[in-house]
C-alpha positions in Angstrom: 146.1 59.9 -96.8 149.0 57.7 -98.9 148.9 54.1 -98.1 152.9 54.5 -96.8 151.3 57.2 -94.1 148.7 54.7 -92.8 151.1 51.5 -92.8 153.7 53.7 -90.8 150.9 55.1 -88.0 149.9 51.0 -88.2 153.2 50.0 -86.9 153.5 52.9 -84.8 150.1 52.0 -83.2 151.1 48.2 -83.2 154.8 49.0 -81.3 152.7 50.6 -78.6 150.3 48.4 -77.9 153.5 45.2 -77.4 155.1 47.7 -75.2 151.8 47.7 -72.9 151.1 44.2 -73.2 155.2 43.8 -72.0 154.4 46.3 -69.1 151.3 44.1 -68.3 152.8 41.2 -68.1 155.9 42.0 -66.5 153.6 43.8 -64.0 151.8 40.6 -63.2 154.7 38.7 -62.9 156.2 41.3 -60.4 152.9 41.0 -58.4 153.0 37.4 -58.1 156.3 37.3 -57.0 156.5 37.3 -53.0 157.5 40.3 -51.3 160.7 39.5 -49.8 161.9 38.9 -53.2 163.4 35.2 -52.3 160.6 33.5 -55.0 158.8 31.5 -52.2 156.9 32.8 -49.6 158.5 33.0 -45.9 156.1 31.6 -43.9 155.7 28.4 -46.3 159.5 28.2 -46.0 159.9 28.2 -42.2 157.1 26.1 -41.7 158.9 23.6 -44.0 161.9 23.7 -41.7 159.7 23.2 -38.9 160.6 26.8 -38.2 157.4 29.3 -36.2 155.2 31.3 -38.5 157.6 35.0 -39.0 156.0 37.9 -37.1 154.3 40.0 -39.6 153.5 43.3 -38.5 150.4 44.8 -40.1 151.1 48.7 -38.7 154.4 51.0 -38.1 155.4 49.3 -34.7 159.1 50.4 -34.0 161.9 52.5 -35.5 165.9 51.9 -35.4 168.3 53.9 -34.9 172.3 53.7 -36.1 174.5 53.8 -32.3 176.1 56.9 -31.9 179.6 55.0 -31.8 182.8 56.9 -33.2 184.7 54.5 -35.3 187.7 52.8 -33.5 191.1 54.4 -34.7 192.3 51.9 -37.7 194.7 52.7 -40.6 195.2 50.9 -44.2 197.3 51.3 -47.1 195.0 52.6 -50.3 195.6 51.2 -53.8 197.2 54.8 -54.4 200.3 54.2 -52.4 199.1 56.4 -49.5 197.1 55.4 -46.2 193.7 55.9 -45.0 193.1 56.4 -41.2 190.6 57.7 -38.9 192.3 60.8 -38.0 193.0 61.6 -41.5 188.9 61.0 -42.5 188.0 63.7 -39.4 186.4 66.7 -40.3 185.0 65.1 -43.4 182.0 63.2 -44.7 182.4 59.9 -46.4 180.3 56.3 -47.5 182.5 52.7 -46.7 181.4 50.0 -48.8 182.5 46.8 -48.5 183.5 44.5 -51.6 186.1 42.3 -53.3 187.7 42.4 -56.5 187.0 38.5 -58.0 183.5 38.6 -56.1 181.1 36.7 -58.5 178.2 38.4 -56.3 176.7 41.7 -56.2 180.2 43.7 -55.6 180.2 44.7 -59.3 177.0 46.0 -59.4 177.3 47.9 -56.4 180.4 49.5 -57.4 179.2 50.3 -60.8 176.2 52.3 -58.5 179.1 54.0 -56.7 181.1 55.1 -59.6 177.5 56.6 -61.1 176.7 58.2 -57.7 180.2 59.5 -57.1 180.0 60.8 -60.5 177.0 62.2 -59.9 177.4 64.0 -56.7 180.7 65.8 -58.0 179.2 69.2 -58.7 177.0 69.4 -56.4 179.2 68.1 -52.9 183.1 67.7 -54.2 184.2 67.5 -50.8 182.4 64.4 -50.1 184.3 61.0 -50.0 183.6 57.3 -51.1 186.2 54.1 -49.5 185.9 51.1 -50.7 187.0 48.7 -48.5 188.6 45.0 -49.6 186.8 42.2 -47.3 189.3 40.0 -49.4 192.3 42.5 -48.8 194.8 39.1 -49.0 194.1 38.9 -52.4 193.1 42.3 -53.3 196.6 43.9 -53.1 197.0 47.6 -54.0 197.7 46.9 -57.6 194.8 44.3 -58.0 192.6 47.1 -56.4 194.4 50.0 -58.5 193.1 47.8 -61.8 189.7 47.6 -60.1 189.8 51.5 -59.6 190.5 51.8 -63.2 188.1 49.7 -64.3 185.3 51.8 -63.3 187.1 54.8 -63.5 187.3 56.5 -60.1 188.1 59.3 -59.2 191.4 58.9 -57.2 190.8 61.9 -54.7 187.0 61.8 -54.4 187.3 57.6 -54.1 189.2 55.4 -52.5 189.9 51.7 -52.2 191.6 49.9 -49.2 193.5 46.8 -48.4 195.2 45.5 -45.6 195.5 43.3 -42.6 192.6 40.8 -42.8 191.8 40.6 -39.0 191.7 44.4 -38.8 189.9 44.7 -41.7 187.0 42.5 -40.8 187.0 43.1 -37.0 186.8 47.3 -38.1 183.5 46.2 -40.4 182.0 44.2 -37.5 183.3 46.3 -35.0 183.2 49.9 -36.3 180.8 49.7 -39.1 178.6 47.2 -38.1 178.3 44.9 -41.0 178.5 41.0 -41.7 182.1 39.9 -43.2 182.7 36.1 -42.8 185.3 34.4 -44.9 183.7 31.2 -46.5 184.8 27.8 -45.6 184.4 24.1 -46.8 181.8 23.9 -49.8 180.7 27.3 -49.6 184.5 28.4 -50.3 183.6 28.4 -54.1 185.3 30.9 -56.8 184.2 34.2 -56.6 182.7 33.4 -53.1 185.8 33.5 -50.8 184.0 35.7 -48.1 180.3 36.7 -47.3 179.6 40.0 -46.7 177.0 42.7 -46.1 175.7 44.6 -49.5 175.1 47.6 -47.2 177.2 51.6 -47.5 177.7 53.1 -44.2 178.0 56.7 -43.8 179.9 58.4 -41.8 179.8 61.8 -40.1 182.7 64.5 -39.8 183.5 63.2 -36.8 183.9 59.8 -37.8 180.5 58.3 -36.8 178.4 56.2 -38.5 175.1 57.6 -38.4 173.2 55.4 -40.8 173.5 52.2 -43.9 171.7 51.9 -47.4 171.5 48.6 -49.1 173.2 48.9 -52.3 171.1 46.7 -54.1 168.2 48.3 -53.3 167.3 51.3 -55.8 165.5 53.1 -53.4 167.9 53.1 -50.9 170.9 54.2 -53.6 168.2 57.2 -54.1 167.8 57.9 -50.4 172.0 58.2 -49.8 172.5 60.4 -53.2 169.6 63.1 -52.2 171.6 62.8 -48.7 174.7 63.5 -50.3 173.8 66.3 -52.5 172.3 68.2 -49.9 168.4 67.8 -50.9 167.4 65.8 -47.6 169.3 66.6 -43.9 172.3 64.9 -43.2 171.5 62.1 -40.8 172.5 62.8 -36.8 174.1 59.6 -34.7 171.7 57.8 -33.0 171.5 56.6 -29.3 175.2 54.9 -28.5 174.6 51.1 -27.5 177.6 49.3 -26.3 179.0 45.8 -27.4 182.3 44.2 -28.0 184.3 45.3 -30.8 186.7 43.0 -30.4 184.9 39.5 -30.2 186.1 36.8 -32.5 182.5 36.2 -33.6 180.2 38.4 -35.6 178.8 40.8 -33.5 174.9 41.7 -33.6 173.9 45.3 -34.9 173.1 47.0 -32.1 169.2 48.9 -32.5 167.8 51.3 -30.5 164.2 50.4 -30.4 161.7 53.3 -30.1 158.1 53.3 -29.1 156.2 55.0 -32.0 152.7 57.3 -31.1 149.8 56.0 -33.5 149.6 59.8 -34.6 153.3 59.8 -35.8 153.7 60.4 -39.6 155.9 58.3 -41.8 159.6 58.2 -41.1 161.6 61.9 -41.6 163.5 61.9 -44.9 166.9 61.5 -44.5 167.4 60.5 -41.0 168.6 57.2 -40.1 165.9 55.0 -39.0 163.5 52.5 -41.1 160.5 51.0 -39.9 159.5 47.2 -39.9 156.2 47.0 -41.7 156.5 43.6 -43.5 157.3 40.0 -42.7 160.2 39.8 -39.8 163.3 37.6 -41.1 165.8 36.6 -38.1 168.7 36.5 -40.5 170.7 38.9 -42.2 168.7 38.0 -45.3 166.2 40.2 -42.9 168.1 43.2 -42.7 168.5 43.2 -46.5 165.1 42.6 -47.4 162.5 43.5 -45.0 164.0 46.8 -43.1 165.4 48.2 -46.2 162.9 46.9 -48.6 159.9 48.9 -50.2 157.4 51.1 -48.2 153.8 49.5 -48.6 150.6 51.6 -50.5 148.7 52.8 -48.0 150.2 50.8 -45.0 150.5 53.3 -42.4 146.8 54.3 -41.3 146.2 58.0 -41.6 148.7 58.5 -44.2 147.9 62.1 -46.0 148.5 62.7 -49.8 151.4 65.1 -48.5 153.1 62.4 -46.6 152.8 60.2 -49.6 154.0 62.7 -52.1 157.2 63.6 -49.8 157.7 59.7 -49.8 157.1 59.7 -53.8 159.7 63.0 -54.0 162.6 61.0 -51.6 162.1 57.3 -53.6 161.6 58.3 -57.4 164.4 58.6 -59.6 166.0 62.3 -60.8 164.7 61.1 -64.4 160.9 59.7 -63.7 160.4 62.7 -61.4 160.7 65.0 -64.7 158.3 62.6 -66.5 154.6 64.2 -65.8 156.0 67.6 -66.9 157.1 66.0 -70.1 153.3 64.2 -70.3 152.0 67.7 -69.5 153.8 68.8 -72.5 153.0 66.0 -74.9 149.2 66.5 -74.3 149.4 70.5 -74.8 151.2 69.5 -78.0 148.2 67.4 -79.2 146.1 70.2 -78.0 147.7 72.9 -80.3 147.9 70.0 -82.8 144.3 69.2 -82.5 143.1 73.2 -83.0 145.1 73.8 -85.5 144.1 70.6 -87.9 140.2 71.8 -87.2 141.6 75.7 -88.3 142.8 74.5 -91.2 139.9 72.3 -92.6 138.1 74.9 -91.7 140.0 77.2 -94.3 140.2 74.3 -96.5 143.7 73.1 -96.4 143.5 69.3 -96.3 147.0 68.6 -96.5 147.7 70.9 -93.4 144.7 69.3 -91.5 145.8 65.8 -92.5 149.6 66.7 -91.0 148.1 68.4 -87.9 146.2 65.6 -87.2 148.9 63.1 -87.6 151.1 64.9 -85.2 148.4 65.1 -82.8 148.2 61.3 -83.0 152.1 60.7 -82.8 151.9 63.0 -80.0 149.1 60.7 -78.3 151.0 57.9 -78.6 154.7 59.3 -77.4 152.2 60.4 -74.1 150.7 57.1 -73.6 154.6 55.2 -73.7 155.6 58.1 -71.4 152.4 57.7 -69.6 152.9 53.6 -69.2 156.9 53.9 -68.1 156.1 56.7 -65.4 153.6 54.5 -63.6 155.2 51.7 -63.8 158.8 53.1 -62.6 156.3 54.8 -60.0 155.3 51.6 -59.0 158.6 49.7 -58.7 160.2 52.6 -56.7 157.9 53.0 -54.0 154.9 50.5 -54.5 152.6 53.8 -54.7 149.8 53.5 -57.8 149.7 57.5 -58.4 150.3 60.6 -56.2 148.1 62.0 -54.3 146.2 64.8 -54.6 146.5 67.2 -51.4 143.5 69.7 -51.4 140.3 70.2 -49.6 137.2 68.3 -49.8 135.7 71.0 -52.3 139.0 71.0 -54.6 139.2 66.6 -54.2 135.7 66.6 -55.7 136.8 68.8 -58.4 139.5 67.2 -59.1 137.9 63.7 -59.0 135.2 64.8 -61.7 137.5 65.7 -64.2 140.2 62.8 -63.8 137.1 60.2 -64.1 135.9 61.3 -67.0 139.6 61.5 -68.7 140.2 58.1 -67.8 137.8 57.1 -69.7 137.2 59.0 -72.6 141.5 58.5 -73.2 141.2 54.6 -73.4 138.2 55.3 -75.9 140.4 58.0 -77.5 142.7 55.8 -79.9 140.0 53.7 -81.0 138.3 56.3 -82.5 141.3 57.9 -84.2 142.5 54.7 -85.9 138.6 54.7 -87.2 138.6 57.9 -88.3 142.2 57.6 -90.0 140.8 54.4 -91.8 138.2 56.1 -92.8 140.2 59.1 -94.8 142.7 55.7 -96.0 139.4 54.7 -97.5 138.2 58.3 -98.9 134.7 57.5 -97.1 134.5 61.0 -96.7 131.6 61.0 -94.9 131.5 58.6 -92.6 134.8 60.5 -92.0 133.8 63.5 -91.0 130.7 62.1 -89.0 133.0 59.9 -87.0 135.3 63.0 -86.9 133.0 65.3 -85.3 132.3 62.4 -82.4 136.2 62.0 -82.0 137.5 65.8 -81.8 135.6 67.4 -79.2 136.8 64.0 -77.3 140.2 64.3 -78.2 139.9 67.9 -77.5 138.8 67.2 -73.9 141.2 64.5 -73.1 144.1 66.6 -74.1 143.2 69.6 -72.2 141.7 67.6 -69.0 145.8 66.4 -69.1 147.0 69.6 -68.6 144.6 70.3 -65.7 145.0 67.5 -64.3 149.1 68.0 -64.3 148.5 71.3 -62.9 146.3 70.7 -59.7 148.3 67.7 -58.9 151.6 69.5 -59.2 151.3 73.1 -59.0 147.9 73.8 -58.2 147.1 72.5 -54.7 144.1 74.5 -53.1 144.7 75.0 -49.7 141.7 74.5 -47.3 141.4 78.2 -46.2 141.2 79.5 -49.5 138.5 77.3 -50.4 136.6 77.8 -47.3 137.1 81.1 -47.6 135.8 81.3 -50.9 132.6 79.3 -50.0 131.9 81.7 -46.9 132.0 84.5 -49.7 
């Protein structure tokens, strides 16, 4: 092996191991950062106002529903010189958000995640339609909104953005929608902060019912509304209709329907509209934002299978991440292949073909263990799970158990080895080489083939219970 080969699988080798000590200490920072995201715990907060100890609920207690309310009739110009109105939104599905234009908040970000999602959903639900409505709509004229439009290229007949009358705007989001829209006053009147507002999308049914909302600024909520919209999860149904007044000058409360929920009751269906309070209970909006809409907990529900989790996994993780143990699969069959055909051609006595299987077996290695690293962590930050679960009888847990211990182990002794044995050939210690080498393959060997396995029983391979049992009566 050249020197330049052995500097280049150095650096290779050194890149990977910074971008595992970044993941590890990114990862600790997340964990010791409070879970409602604020930087400071809740409880110490209140108690520092003087404020009661927040409720925290340590099991699935209650479930709410969006109220069954038809939208009152309303009608607003759109930045397009038409109008938009109730009746003209009938017979047709749509998401209202709710931003301004010189918001110094999270308006751009969430309508940078609405341009990607209406982008997204073209092909697969054209029909479907996204309003943007101004909660600033005296400043946000048609043309300033027009601009906006532009500036995140929309889609003029798939997305729309409204203006209008600023009473009827903000009494139709409390109102209609639901959702918190206060003009600030005073101090709190600062640029780029002219009006508060709620980060939430509401969507809306054909018949022009809301029937459920999805913080924006939550990823796994923007996940939840685009498998909605593209058809993969069930459209959600209106919810049990609760009356208030829609035309009070104050901000009205959202009305929940609280349902009593059986200790045998699974985790929340995908797709419908209810959530499930299962961490610390804010009474502020900063509580609807955070703590209903926020992340589910590992393991929190007791009696929660491996298929529940997996469905949960399937509804939170991202089109791209989902794709990412196929692609490990992949990379460890490579090294395989890689693997048998460097010991083929020693064998035959074609060093220069061994040495170049070998280093793509060990480029391969590493590409699986970056791949490896970024899908567990991305696992981790989208629905606080540590790996899937493996749904199978006790017989096929135990097998499956017995080989994913053993690869565990012998892959973080894997690249030790190989860097050995690769110093060792740099060297021409030929043979302490091939001693070493003879301890390392049949470990390599192992680890790469265990990963395919192991990819297949947790994906593609579950075995049910009666075919094991059946198999054991034989």
């Amino acid at each position: 092996m050249s020197r330049c080969k052995f500097m280049a699988g150095l650096v290779l080798w050194t890149l990977t191991l910074g971008a595992l000590y970044s993941v590890v200490v990114q990862k600790i920072s997340q964990d010791a950062t409070p879970a409602n995201g604020l930087g400071t715990d809740v409880s110490e907060t209140n108690a520092a106002a003087g404020e009661q100890h927040p409720i925290v609920a340590t099991q699935k207690t209650v479930m709410f529903s969006f109220p069954s309310r038809e939208l009152p009739v309303f009608e607003f110009p759109e930045s397009m010189g038409g109008t938009i109105s109730r009746d003209k939104m009938k017979g047709k599905r749509w998401l209202a958000n709710f931003i301004f234009t010189r918001c110094a908040g999270p308006c751009p970000l969430m309508t940078r995640d609405i341009s990607e999602l209406h982008r997204v959903v073209a092909k697969s639900n054209l029909d479907f339609l996204f309003v943007s409505f101004s909660v600033d709509p005296a400043y946000d004229t048609a043309a300033v909104l027009k601009k906006y439009a532009e500036t995140f290229q929309a889609d003029h007949e798939r997305w729309k953005f409204v203006t209008g009358d600023e009473t009827a705007m903000h009494e139709l989001i409390r109102g209609g929608f639901t959702q918190y829209v206060q003009p600030n006053l005073g101090d709190l009147r600062m640029p780029g902060m002219e009006v508060a507002h709620s980060n939430r999308a509401v969507l809306v049914n054909e018949d022009s019912v809301p029937v459920g909302s999805f913080v924006m600024t939550i990823p796994e909520d923007v996940v939840k509304l685009r498998r909605i919209i593209e058809g993969k999860d069930a459209f959600p149904k209106p919810g049990q209709s609760l009356s208030f007044s829609a035309t009070s000058a104050e901000n009205p409360v959202v009305p929940l329907t609280l349902v009593p929920v059986k200790e045998t009751e699974a985790l929340e269906p995908v797709g419908k509209p209810v959530g499930e309070i299962d961490g610390d209970s804010l009474p502020s909006e900063a509580a609807d934002e955070s703590s209903l809409g926020g992340n589910p907990v590992d393991d929190a529900v007791k009696g929660e299978t491996p298929q529940a989790r997996n469905e949960r996994i399937d509804t939170l993780l991202p089109v791209w991440a989902a794709h990412m143990p196929t692609i490990n699969a992949g990379l460890n069959f490579v090294s395989l292949v890689s693997l048998l055909s460097g010991l083929a051609a020693i064998k035959s006595g074609h060093q220069r073909r061994h040495r170049n299987m070998m280093l793509a077996a060990f480029f391969a290695s590493v590409v699986f263990l970056v791949c490896y690293l970024t899908y567990h962590e991305v696992l981790y930050r989208f629905t606080t799970y540590r790996g899937r679960g493996f749904d199978g009888s006790v017989f096929a847990t135990r097998v499956y158990f017995s080989i994913l211990i053993p690869h565990v182990i012998l892959a973080a002794v894997v690249p030790i080895l190989a860097l050995r044995v690769f110093y060792l050939a740099f060297k021409e210690r030929w043979s302490e080489h091939r001693y070493l080498a003879r301890i390392t393959l049949p470990i390599w060997l192992f680890v790469s083939i265990t990963g395919v396995v192991i990819y297949g029983m947790l994906y593609h391979w579950p075995w049910p219970n009666e075919l094991v049992s059946l198999s054991m009566a034989q």
